[in-house]
C-alpha positions as CSV (number, residue, x, y, z in Angstrom):
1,X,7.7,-36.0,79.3
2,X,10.1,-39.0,78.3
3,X,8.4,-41.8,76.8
4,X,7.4,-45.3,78.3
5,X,9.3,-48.4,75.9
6,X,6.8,-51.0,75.0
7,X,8.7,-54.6,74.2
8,X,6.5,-56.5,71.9
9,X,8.1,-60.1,72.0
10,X,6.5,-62.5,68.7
11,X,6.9,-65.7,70.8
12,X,4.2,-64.2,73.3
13,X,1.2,-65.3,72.7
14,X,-1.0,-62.2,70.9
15,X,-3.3,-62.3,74.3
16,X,0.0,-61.3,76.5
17,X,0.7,-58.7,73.6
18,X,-2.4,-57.1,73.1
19,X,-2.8,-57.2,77.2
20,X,0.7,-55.2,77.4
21,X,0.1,-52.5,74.9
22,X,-3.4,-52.1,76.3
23,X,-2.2,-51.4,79.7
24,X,0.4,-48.8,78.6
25,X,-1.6,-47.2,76.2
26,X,-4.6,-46.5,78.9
27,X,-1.6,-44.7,81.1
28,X,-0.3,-42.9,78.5
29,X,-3.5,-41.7,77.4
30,X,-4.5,-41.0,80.7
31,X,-0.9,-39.5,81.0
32,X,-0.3,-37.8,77.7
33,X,3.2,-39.9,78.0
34,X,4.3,-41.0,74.3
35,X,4.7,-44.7,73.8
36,X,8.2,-46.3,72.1
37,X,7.1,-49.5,70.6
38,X,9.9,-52.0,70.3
39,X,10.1,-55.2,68.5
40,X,13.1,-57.4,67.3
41,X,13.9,-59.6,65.1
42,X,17.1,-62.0,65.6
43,X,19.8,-62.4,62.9
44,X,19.0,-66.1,62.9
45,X,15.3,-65.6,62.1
46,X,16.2,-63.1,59.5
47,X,18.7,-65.9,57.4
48,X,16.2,-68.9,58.1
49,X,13.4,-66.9,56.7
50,X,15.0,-64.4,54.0
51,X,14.3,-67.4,51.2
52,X,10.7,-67.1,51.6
53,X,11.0,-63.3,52.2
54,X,13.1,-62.8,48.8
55,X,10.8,-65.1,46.8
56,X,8.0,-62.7,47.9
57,X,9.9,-60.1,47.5
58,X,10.7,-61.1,43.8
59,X,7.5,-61.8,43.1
60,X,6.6,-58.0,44.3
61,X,9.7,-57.0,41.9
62,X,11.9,-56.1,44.8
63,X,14.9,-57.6,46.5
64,X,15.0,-58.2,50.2
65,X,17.8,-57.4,53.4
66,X,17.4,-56.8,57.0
67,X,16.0,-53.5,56.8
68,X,13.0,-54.8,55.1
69,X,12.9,-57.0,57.8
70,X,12.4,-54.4,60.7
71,X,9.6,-52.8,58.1
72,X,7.4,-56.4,58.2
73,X,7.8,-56.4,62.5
74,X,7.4,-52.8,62.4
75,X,3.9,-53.1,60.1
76,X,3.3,-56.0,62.6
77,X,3.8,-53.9,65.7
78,X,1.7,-51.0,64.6
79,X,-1.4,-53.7,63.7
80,X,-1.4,-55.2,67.1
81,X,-1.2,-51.3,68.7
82,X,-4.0,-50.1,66.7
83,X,-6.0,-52.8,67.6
84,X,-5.0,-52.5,71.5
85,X,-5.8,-48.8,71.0
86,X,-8.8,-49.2,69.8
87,X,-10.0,-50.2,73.4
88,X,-8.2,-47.1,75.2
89,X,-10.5,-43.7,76.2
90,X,-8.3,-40.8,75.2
91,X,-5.5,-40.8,72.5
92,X,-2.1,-42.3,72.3
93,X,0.9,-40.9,70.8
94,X,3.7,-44.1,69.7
95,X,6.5,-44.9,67.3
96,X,7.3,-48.0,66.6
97,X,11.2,-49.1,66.6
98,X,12.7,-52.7,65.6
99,X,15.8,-53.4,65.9
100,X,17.9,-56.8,64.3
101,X,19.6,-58.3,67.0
102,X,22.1,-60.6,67.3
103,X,22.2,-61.7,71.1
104,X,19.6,-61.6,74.2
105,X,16.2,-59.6,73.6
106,X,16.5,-58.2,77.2
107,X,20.1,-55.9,75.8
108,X,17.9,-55.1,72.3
109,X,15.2,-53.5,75.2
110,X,18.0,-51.6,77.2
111,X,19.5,-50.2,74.5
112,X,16.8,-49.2,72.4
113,X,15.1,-47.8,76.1
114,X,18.2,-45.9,76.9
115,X,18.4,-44.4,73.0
116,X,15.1,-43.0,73.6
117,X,15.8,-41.9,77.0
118,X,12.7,-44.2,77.9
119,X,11.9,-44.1,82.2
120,X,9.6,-46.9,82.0
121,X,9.8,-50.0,79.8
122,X,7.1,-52.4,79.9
123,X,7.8,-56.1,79.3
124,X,5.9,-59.5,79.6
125,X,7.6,-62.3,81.9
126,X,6.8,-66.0,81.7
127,X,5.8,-67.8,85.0
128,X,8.6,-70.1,85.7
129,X,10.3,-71.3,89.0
130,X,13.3,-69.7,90.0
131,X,15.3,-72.6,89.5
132,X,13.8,-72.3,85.7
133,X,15.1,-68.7,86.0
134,X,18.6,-69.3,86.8
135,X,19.2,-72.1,84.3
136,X,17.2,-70.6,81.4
137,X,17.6,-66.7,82.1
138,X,14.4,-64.6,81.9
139,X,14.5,-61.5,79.8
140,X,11.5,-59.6,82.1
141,X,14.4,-60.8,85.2
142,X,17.3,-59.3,83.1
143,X,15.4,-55.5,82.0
144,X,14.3,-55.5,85.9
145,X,17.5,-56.0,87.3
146,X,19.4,-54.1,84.5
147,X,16.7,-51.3,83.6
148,X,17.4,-47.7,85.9
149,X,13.8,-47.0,85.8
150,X,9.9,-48.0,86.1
151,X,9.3,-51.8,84.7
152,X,6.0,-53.0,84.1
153,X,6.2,-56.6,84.2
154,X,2.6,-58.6,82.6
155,X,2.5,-61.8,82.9
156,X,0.1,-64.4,81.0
């Protein structure tokens, strides 16, 4: 069975996260479907916060570089599924997967979905009008429109 891609996205609020990897978790319990768990980190977040990252990173004795990067949202990603998981019957197979990107989250999701030959990516959306979505872009708009497959669109 080819798994489901779950995009965690850090400036959702932890109740749209937890929500998400709830919902797919209980299918792919109920399913026996594996789960892809996908977060990313932007290049620009990565240089505005490598300072802090390297002084902790000295002070652990170790140095720091993008790769340790995707381990912290990776750590983070598996936290927030256990704790989702934790309320699903049944068991749930994942990986997680994060990526450093340097463009829009929504080509981070259809790349790292089509890698894993994923059929169904799960993504939360943000309510806006759809003059709000033609200025600003929507990443959940992009993945549905760009994604040749299931999407599972949770909004807050």
């Amino acid at each position: 069975m080819q798994p489901a891609l779950v995009a965690i996205d850090d400036d959702d609020s932890d109740d749209a996260n937890e929500r998400l990897l709830r919902e797919a978790g209980r299918t792919a319990a109920g399913t026996g479907r594996p789960l892809v768990l996908l977060a990313w980190v932007t290049r620009d977040e990565v240089e505005q916060n490598a300072e802090t990252l390297q002084s902790m990173s000295d002070a652990m004795g170790g140095s720091f570089d993008a790769s340790e990067a995707r381990d912290v949202v990776s750590r983070f990603v598996a936290d927030a599924a256990e704790e989702a998981f934790a309320e699903v019957d049944g068991d749930v197979d994942y990986e997680t997967m994060s990526v450093v990107t340097d463009g829009d989250p929504a080509d981070a999701i259809l790349d790292a979905a089509a890698e894993r030959d994923c059929d169904h990516v799960y993504v939360t959306g943000r309510k806006r009008s759809p003059t709000g979505k033609a200025l600003f872009g929507d990443t959940a708009q992009q993945v549905v429109l760009d994604f040749d497959g299931f999407v599972t669109v949770a909004t807050r």
